[in-house]
C-alpha positions as CSV (number, residue, x, y, z in Angstrom):
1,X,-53.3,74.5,-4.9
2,X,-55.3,76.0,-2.1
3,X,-56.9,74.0,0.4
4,X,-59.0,75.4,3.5
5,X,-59.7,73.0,5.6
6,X,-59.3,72.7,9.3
7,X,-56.6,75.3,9.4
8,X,-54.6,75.0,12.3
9,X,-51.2,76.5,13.3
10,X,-47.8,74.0,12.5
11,X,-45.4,73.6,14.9
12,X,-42.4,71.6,14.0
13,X,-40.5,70.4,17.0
14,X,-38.1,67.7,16.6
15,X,-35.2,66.5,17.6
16,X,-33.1,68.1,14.6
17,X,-33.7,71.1,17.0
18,X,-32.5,69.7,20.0
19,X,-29.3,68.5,18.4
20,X,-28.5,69.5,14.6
21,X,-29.5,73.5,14.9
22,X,-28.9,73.3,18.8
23,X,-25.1,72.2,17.9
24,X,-24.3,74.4,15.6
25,X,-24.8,77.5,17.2
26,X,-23.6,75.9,21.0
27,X,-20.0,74.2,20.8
28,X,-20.0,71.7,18.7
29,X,-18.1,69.4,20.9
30,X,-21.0,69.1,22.8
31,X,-22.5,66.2,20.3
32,X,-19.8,64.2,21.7
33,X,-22.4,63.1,24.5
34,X,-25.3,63.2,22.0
35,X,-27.3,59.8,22.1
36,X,-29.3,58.5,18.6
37,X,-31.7,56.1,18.7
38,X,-31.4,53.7,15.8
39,X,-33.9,51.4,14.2
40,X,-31.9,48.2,13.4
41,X,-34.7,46.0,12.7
42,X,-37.9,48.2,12.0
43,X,-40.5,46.1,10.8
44,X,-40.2,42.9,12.9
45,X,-43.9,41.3,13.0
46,X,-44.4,42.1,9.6
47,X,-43.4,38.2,8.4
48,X,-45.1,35.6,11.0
49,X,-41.2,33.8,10.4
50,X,-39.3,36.5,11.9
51,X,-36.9,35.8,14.6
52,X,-34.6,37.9,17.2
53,X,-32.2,36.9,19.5
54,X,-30.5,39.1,21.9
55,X,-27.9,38.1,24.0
56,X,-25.6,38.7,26.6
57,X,-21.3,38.8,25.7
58,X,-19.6,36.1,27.1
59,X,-19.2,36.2,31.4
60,X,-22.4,39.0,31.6
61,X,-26.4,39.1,32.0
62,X,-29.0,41.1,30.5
63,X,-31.2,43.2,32.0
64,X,-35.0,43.6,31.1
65,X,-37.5,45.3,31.6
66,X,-41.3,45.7,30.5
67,X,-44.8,46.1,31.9
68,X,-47.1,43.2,32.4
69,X,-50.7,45.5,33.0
70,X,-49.4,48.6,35.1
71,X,-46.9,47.1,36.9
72,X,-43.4,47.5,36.0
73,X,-41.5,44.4,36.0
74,X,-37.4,43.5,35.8
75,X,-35.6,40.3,35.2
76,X,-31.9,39.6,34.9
77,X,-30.3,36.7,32.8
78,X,-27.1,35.7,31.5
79,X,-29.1,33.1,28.3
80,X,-30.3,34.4,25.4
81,X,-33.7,35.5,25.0
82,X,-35.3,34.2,21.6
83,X,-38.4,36.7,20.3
84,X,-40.8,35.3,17.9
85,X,-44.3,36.5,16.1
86,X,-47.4,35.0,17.3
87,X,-49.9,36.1,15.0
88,X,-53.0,36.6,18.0
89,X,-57.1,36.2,16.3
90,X,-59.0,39.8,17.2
91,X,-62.3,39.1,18.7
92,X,-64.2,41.3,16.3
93,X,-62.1,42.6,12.9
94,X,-60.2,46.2,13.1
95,X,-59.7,48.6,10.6
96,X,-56.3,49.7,10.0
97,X,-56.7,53.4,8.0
98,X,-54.6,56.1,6.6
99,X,-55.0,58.9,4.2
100,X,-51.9,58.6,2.1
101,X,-51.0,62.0,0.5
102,X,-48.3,61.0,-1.8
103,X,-45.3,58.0,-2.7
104,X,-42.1,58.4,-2.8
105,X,-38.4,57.0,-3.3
106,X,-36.5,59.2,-0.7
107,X,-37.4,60.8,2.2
108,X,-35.5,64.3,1.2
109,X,-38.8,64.6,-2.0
110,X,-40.8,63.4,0.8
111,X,-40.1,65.6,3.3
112,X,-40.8,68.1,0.8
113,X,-43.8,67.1,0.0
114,X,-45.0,67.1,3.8
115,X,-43.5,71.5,3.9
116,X,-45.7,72.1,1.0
117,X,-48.9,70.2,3.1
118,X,-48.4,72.1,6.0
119,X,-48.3,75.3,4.0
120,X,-51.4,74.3,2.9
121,X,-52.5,74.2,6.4
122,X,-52.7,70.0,6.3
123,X,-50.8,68.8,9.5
124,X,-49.2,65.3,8.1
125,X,-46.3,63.1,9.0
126,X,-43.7,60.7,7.1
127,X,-43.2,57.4,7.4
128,X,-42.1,54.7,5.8
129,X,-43.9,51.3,6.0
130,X,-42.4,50.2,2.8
131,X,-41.7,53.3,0.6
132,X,-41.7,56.6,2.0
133,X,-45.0,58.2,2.0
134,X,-46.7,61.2,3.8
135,X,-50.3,60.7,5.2
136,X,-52.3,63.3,7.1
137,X,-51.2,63.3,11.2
138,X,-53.0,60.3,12.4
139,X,-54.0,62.2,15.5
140,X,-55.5,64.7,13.6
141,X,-57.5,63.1,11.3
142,X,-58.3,60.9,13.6
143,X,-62.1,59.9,12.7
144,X,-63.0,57.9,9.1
145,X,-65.2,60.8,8.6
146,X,-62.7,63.6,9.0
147,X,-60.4,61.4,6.9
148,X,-62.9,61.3,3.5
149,X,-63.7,65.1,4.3
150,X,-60.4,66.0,3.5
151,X,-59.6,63.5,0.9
152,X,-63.1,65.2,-0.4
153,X,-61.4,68.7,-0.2
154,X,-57.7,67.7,-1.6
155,X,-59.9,66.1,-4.7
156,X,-62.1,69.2,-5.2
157,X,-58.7,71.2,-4.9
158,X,-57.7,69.4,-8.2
159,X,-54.9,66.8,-6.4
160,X,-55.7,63.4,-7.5
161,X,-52.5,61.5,-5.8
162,X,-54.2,61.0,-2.3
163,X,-55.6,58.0,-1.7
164,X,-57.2,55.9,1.3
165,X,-55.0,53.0,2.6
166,X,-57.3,50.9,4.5
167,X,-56.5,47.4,6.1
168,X,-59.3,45.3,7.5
169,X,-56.9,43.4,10.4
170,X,-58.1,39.5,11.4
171,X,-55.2,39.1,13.4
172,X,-52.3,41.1,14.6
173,X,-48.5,40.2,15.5
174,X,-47.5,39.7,19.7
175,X,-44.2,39.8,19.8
176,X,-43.4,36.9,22.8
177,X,-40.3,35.8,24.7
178,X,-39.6,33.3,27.5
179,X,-37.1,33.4,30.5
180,X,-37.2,30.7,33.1
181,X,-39.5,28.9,31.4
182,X,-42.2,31.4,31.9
183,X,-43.7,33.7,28.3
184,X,-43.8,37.1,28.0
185,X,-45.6,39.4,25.5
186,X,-45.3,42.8,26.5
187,X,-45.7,46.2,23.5
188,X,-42.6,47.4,25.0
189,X,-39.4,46.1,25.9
190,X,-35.8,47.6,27.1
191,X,-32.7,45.3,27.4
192,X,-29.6,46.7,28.7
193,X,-26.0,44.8,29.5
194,X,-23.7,45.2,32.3
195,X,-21.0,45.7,29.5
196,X,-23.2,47.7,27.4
197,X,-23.0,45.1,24.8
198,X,-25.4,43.1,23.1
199,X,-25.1,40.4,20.7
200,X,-27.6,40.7,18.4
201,X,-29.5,38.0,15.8
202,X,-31.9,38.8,13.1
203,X,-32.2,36.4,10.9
204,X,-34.5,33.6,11.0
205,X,-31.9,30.4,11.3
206,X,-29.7,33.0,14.2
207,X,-26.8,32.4,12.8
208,X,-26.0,35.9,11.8
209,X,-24.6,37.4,15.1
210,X,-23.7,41.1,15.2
211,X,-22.6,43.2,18.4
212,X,-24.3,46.6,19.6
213,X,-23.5,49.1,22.1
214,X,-25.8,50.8,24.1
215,X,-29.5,49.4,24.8
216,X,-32.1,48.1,22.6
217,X,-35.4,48.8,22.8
218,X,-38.9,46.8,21.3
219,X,-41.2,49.1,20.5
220,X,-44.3,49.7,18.6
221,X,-44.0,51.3,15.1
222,X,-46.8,53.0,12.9
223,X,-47.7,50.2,10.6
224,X,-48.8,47.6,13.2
225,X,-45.4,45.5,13.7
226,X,-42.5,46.5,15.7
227,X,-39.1,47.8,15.8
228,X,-35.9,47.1,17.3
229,X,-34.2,50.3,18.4
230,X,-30.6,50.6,19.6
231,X,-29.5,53.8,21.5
232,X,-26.1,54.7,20.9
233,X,-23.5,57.3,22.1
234,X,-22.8,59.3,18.3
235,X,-19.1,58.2,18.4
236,X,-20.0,54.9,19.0
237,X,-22.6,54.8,16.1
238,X,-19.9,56.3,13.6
239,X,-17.5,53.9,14.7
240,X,-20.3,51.0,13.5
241,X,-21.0,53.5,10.1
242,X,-17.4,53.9,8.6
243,X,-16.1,50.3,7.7
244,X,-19.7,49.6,6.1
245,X,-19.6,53.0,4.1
246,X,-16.0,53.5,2.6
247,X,-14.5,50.6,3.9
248,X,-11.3,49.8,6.3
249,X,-8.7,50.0,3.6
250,X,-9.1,53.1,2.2
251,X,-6.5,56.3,3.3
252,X,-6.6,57.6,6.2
253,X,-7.7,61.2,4.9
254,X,-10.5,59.9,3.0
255,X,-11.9,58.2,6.3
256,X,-11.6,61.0,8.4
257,X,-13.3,62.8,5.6
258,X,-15.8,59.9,5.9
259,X,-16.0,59.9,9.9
260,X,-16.9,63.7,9.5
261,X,-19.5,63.4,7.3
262,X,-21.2,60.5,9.3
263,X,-21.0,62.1,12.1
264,X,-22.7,65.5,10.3
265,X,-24.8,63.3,8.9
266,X,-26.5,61.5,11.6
267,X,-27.1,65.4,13.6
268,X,-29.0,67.1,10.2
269,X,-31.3,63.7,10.1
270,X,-32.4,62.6,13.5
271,X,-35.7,63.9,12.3
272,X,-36.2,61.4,9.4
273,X,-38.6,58.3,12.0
274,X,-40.5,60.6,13.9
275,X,-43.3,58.9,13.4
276,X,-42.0,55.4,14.7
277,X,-40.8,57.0,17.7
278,X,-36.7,57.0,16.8
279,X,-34.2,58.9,14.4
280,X,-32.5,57.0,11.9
281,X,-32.4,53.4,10.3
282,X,-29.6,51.4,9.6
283,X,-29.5,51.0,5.8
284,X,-28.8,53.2,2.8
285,X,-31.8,55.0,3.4
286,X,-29.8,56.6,5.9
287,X,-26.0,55.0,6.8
288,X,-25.1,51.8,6.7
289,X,-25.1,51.1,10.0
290,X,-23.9,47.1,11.8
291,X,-22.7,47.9,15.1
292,X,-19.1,47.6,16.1
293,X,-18.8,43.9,15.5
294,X,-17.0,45.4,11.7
295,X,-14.8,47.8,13.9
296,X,-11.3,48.3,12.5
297,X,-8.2,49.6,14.3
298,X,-8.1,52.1,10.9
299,X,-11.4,53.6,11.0
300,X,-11.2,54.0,14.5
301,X,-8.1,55.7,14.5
302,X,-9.8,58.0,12.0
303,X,-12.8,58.4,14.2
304,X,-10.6,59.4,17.0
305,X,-8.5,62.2,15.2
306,X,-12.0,63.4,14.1
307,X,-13.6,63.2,17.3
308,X,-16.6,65.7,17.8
309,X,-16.0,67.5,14.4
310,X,-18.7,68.3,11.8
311,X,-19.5,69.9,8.7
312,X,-21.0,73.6,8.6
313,X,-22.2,76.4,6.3
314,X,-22.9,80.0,8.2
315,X,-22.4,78.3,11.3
316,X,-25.4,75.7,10.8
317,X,-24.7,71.9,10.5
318,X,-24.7,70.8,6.3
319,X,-27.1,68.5,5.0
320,X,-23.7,66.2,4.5
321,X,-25.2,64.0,1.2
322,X,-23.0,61.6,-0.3
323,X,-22.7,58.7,-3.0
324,X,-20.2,55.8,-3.7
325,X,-19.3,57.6,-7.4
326,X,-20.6,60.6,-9.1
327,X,-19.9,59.3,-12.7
328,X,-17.2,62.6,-13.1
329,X,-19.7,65.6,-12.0
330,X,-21.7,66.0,-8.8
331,X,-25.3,67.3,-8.6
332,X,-27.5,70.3,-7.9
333,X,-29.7,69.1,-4.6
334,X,-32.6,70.1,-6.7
335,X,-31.2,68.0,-9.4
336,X,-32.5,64.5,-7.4
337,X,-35.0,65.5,-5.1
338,X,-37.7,68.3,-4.7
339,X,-36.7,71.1,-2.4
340,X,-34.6,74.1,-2.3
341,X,-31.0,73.7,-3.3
342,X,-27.7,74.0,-0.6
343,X,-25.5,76.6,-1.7
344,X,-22.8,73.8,-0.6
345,X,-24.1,71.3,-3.0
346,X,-23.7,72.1,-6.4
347,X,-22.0,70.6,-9.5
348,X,-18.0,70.7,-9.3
349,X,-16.4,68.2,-12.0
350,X,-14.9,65.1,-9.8
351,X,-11.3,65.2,-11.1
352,X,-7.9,66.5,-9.4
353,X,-7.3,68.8,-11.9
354,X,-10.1,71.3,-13.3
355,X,-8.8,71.3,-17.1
356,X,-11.2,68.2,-18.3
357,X,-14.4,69.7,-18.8
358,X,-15.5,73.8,-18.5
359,X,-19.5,73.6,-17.2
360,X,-19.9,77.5,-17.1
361,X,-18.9,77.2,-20.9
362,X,-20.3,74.1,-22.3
363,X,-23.3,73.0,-20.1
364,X,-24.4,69.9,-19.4
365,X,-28.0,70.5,-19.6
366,X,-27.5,70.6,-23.6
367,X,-27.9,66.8,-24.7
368,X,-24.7,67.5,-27.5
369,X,-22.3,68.6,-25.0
370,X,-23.9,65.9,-21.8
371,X,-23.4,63.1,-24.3
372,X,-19.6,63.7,-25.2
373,X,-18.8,64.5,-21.7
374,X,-20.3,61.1,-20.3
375,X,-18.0,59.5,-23.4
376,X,-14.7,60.9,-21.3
377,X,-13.1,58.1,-19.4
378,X,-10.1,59.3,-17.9
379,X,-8.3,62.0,-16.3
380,X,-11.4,61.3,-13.6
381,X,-11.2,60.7,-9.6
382,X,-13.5,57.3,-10.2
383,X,-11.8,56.8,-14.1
384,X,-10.5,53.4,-13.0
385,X,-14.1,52.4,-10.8
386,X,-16.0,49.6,-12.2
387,X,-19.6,51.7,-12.7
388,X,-18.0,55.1,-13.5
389,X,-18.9,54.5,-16.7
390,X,-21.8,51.7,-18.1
391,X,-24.3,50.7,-21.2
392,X,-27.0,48.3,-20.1
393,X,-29.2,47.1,-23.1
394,X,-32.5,46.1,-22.4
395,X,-35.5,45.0,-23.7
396,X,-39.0,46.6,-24.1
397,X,-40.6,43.7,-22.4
398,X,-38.6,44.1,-19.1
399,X,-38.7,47.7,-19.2
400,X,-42.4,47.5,-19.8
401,X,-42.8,45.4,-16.7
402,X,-40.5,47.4,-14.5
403,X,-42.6,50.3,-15.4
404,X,-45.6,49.1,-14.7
405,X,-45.0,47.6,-11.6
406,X,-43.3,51.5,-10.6
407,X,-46.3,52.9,-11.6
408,X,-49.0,50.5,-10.1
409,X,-47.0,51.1,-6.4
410,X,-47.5,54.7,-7.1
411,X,-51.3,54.3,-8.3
412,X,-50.7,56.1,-11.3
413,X,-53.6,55.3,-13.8
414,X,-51.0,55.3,-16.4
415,X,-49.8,51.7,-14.8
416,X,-52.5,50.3,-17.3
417,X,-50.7,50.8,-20.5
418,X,-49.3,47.9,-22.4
419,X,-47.1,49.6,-24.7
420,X,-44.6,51.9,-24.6
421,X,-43.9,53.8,-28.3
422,X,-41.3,55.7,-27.6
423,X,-39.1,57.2,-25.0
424,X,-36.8,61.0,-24.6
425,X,-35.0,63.2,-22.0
426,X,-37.2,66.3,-22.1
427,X,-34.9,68.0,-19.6
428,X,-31.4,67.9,-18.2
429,X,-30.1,70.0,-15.2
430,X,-26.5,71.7,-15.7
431,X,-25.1,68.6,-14.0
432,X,-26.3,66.5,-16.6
433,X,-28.6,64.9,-14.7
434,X,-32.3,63.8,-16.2
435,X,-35.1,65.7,-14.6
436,X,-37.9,64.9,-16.8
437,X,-38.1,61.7,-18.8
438,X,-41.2,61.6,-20.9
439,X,-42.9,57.9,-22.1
440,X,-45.0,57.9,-24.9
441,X,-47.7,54.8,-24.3
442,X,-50.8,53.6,-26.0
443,X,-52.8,55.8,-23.3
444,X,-51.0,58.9,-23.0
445,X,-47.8,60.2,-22.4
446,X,-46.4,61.3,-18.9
447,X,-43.0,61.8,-17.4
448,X,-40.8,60.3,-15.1
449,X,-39.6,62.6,-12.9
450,X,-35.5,63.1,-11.0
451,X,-34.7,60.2,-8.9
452,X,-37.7,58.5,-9.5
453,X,-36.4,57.4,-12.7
454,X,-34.5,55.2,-10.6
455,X,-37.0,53.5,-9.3
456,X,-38.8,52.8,-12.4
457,X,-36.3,51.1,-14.4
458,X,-33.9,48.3,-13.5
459,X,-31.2,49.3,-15.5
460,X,-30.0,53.3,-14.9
461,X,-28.1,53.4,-11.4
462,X,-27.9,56.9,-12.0
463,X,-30.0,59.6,-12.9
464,X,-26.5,60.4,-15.3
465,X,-27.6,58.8,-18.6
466,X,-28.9,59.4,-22.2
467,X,-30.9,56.5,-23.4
468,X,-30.8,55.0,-27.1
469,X,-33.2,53.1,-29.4
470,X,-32.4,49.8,-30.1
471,X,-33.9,47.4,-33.4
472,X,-31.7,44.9,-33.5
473,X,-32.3,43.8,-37.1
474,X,-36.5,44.3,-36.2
475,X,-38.9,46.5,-37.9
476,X,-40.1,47.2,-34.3
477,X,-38.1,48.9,-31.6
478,X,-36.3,45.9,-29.4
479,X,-35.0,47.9,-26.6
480,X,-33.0,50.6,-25.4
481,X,-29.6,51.3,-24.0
482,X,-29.2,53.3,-21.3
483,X,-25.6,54.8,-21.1
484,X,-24.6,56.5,-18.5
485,X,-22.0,56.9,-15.0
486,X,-21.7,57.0,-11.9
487,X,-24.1,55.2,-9.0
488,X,-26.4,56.5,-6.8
489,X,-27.3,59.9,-6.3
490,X,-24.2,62.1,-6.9
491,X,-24.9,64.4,-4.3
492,X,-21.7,65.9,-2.1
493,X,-19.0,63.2,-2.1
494,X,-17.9,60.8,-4.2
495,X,-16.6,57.7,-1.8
496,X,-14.4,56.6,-4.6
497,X,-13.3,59.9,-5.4
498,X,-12.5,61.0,-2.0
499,X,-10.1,58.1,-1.9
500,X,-8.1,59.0,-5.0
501,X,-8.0,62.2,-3.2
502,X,-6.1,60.8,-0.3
503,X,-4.0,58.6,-2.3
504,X,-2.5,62.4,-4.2
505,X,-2.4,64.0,-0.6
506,X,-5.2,65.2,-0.3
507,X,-5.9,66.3,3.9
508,X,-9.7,65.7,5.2
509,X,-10.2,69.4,5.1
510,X,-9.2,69.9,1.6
511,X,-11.2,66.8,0.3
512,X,-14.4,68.2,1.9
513,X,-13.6,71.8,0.9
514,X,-13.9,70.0,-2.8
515,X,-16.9,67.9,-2.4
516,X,-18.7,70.6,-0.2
517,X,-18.0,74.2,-1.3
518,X,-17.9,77.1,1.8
519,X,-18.4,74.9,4.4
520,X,-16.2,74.9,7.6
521,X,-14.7,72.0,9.8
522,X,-16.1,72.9,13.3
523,X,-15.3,71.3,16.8
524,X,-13.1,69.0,18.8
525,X,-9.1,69.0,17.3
């Protein structure tokens, strides 16, 4: 697809630069004094219930500061300062617009997306106000007018994803605060503690009490609401990653391997909330992420023996994916997401010893050889894990529903159907993963494609599955049963089997030789 249209020259410059690519060709120890900006609460304003409190540890005071007008204004308080939503009445109604160019489950086919706009000469950004999505740059397209022009153009071209999002706003959330008796409603707001801690509270009874390092920061996000944002040395943040991610119990080896891979991690993706104005969130959709109230004399140990050490390939930081299991074979890149592949990241079979299963002789991509292999249950690194291998039965009603609502939040005309006729795997990758899943419906068929499969039915939690028709005693099909392993993406290393891995004797550096292929240990020892 061509597109001419306001061509203009792309300059990408973020703060991957400044840190990922800029550490791995300085001295790596040098991220030791890197700082990350987290979003720990990013929509806040979004439900008119929502509630924060931030507070100061026991014997200190918190420091804030804001702007009331121009002026620049301090207070200092050793009480907790409660923030709620006022929803505030416009004077005259505001339209909230963006041109959306396309929905997604992750931001790595996102992101993708977004290089292949830009090729295109389309300057866009991503951003997340529910799913990930990329919309043309804001500042850019910056007029309704230039907006529908190019929507125009991209429909002309043949492109019939993008779509107007417009919001007509009544009223919008103020985010207000008291100290002293006295209310406060500033768009920005930085709280720092003499002990650079701060006890934090997010949800709405504030009973739930967590601990950060560092400052927080209320600021302004992209979809109207606002996010709390806590800047944090990197060692510190990994320290608040590890016993959330693999836990405080597991071997030592496997949590340095763990405290590596965080750390690698958070470097390749500080580009990820540009668009919000910080680097990373605190979820799954980046790493689990809770501050150091979970801190364990274990995982700090490991973090510590690790210190200032990441992952690289040809002196470059790795894109460091990983998954809690991989079902017994990890994937291609390409074989979740859209994008090019990482020579580092390719199938290896997730068992100590390489005699179970020969993938440059029998294939996985072949549905014969995929379906015997995800039969095998032991001899694996996750054999004895709970999900490494499942069957989930379920109905055509539910599925029909789940795939509905999946394709209504994509605005896929095909979310009108009411009856799905049949389903298949048109393609496998050699990992065994499904990249194309076709539906036959009473308007069409189409296919689900990669991880998106994911998304569109409750039962898979893995892309690592072969589906069968079910009749259950009806002349109609009842359902299907999806059978499969593994959960999550299966990209890089397996959590669980990184820690059957330790328990054999595995080091750190031979675990992540496994998982990673090539890559090279680099920094602080």
């Amino acid at each position: 697809m061509k597109i001419f249209f306001w061509r203009s020259s792309y300059k990408l410059i973020t703060t991957l630069c400044l840190l990922g690519l800029a550490a791995a060709s300085e001295p790596v120890s040098k991220n030791q004094d890197v700082k990350l900006q987290i979003g720990i609460v990013q929509r806040f304003g979004a439900k008119p219930t929502a509630k924060l409190e931030l507070a100061p540890t026991k014997g200190d005071r918190l420091t804030l500061k804001f702007a009331v007008g121009s002026q620049p204004q301090m207070l200092v308080t050793d009480k907790p300062i409660q923030l709620t939503t006022v929803m505030q009445p416009l004077t005259q109604p505001a339209v909230q617009e963006v041109l959306v160019l396309g929905d997604f489950r992750t931001f790595e086919t996102a992101e993708d997306s977004a290089n292949r706009w830009r090729s295109q000469g389309i300057e866009v950004e991503i951003t997340q106000p529910e799913r990930w999505q990329v919309w043309a740059k804001r500042e850019v397209y910056s007029t309704p007018l230039i907006r529908r022009l190019l929507l125009q153009s991209i429909e002309t071209s043949g492109d019939k994803t993008a779509y107007l999002a417009t919001n007509i706003l009544q009223q919008v959330p103020k985010i207000t605060w008291s100290v002293n008796g006295k209310n406060y409603s500033p768009n920005n707001l930085e709280v720092k503690a003499g002990k650079d801690l701060i006890r934090v509270s997010t949800d709405e009874n504030l009973k739930t009490k967590r601990v950060y390092a560092g400052q927080m920061t209320l600021q302004p996000n992209a979809y109207g609401h606002y996010t709390l944002v806590n800047t944090v040395p990197l060692e510190t943040y990994v320290r608040g990653v590890l016993p959330h991610e693999i836990g405080t119990n597991a071997p030592m080896a496997a949590l340095e391997a763990q405290a590596i891979i965080a750390r690698t991690y958070a470097l390749r993706n500080v580009r990820r909330f540009a668009a919000d104005n910080y680097q990373l969130c605190a979820d799954t959709h980046c790493q689990v992420y809770q501050g150091i109230s979970g801190v364990a004399k274990k995982t700090d140990q490991a973090i510590v023996s690790t210190r200032g050490q990441v992952l690289t390939y040809n002196n470059e930081i790795v894109d460091a994916l990983y998954s809690s299991t991989t079902g017994g074979v990890t994937a291609n890149f390409s074989d979740i997401w859209n994008g090019e592949d990482r020579p580092y990241l390719k199938p290896v079979i997730d068992a100590p010893n390489n005699n179970i299963w020969d993938l440059s002789s029998q294939d996985l991509a072949n549905e014969q050889n995929f379906q015997k292999f995800i039969n095998l249950k032991t001899g694996f690194n996750e054999s004895k894990w709970d999900v490494f291998r499942w069957n989930r039965e379920t109905d055509i009603n539910r599925i029909t529903t789940d795939l509905q609502k999946f394709l209504q939040a994509k605005k896929s005309p095909y979310s009108k159907f009411q009856k799905i006729q049949a389903m298949s795997v048109v393609e496998r990758s050699s990992s065994g993963r499904i990249l194309k899943l076709a539906i036959k419906t009473d308007i069409g068929v189409f296919t689900l494609q990669k991880d998106e499969i994911r998304s569109a039915f409750a039962a898979p939690i893995s892309t690592l599955f072969y589906i069968q028709p079910l009749n259950k005693g009806k002349t109609d099909i009842w359902g299907y049963a999806f059978i499969g392993g593994g959960l999550g993406h299966g990209v890089g290393l397996s959590q669980t089997g990184a820690q059957n891995l330790a328990k054999l004797g595995w080091s750190s550096a031979k675990i992540l030789d496994f998982y990673y292929p090539g890559t090279e240990i680099k920094g602080d020892r």
